[in-house]
C-alpha positions as CSV (number, residue, x, y, z in Angstrom):
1,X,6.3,-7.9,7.6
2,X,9.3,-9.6,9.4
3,X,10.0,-13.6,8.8
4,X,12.8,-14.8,10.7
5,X,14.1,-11.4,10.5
6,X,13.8,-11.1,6.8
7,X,11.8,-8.1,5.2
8,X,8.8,-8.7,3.0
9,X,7.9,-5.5,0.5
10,X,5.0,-5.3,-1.0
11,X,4.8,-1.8,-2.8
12,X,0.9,-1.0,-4.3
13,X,2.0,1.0,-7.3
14,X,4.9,2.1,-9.6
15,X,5.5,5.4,-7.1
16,X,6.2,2.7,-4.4
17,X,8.5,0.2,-6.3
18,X,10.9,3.2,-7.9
19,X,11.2,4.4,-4.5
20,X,11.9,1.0,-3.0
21,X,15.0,0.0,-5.1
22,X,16.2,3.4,-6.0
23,X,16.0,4.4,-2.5
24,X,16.5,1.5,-0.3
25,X,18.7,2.0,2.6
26,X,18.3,-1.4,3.5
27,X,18.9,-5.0,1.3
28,X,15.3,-6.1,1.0
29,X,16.0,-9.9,-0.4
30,X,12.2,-10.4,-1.2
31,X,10.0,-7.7,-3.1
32,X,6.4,-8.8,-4.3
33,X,5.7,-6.6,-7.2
34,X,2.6,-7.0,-9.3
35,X,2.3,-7.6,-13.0
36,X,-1.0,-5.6,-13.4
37,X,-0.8,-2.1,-14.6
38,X,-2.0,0.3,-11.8
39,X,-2.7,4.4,-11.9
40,X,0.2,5.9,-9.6
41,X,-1.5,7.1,-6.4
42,X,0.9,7.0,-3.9
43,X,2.7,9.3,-5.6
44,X,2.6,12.5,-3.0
45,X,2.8,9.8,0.2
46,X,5.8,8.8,2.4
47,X,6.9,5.4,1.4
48,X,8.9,4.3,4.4
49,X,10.1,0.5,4.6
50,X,7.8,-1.2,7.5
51,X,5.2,2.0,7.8
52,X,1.9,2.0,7.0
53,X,0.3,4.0,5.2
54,X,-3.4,5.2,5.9
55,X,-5.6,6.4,3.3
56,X,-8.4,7.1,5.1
57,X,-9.9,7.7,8.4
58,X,-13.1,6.3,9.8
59,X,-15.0,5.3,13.0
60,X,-17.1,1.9,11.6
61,X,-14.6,0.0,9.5
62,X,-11.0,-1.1,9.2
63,X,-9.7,-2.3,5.6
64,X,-6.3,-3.6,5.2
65,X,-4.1,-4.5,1.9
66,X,-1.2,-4.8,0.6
67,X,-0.2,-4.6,-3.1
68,X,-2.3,-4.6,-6.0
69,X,-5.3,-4.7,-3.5
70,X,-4.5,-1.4,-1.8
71,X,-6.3,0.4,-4.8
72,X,-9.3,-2.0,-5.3
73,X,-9.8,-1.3,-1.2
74,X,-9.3,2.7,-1.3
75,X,-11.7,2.2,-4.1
76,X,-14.2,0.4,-1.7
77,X,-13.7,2.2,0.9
78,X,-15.1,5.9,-1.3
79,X,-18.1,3.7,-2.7
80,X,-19.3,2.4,0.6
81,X,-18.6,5.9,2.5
82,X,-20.3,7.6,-0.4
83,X,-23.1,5.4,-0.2
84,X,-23.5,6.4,3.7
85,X,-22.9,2.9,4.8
86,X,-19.6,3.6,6.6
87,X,-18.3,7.0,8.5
C-alpha cells in the first residue's frame, strides 16, 4: 500500500518478515509485524514488495488479508470450499 508515497509492509508470517529486512532493496520506513506466533506458510512463495500473493483460486468468492489474518482467511477459505459452499 502507498501513502503519500510511503510503503506500508505487512508480511503474514516469519518467512515473510526475514525476507523483508534481510532482503529489502528498498528502505521500507513502516513494517507492521505481528506479535502472535504463526506456522511459517509462505515459506516456498515469492515475497515481492507491493505483489500479491494468491493462495487460492475460485469462481464464487474473493477474500482479502493482510498480516496475521492471511492464515485465519486461507484457513476459511479450505473449510468453506471443503464444505461445498464456495468453488
Amino acid at each position: 500500500m502507498k501513502i503519500s508515497g510511503m510503503t506500508v509492509v505487512v508480511p503474514c508470517d516469519y518467512s515473510q518478515t526475514k525476507a523483508l529486512h534481510c532482503c529489502a532493496i528498498i528502505p521500507v520506513p513502516y513494517t507492521c509485524v505481528s506479535a502472535v506466533l504463526l506456522p511459517i506458510f509462505t515459506d516456498k512463495m515469492d515475497f515481492k514488495i507491493g505483489k500479491d500473493q494468491l493462495f487460492e483460486e475460485g469462481k464464487d468468492v474473493s477474500i482479502f488479508a493482510c498480516g496475521h489474518l492471511v492464515l485465519e482467511s486461507d484457513r476459511s477459505w479450505k473449510n468453506f470450499a471443503g464444505k461445498g459452499y464456495i468453488r
